[in-house]
C-alpha positions in Angstrom: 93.9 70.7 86.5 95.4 67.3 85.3 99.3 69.0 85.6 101.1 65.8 86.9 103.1 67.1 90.4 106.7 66.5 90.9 106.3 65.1 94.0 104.2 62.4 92.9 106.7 61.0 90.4 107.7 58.1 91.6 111.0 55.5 90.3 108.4 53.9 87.6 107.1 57.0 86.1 110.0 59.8 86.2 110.5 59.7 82.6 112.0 62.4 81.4 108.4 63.7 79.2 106.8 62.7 82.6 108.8 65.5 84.5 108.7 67.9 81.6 105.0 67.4 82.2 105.4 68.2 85.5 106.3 72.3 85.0 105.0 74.6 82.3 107.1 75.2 79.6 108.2 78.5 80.5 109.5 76.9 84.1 111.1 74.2 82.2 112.9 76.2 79.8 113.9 78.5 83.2 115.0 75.6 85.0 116.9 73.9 82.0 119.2 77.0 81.7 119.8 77.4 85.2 120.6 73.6 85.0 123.4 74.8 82.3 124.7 77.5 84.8 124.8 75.6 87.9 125.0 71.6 86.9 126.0 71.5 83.1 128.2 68.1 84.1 124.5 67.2 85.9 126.1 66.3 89.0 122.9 66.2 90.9 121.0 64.1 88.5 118.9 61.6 91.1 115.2 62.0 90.9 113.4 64.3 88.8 116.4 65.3 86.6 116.0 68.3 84.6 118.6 68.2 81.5 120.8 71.0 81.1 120.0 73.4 78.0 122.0 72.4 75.0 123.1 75.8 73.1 122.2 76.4 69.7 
């Protein structure tokens, strides 16, 4: 399908519009806001780091 996996991001590549690439947006926009519920200080930020939803 030529989606890029999250488990094949590696230290070189996880840029953050790599790992947005990684989920549709409708699961990134999910996970974001549960990022703001859960993590908003984004204590668990290692790896494939999903920012929190900023609110507009």
């Amino acid at each position: 399908t030529g989606a890029t996996l999250p488990g094949f991001l590696f230290d070189h590549d996880s840029t953050p519009a790599r790992v947005r690439l990684a989920y549709t947006p409708a699961n990134y926009q999910r996970l974001a806001t549960l990022k703001a519920t859960y993590d908003p200080n984004q204590l668990f930020r290692v790896n494939h780091t999903i920012p929190p939803l900023k609110e507009t």
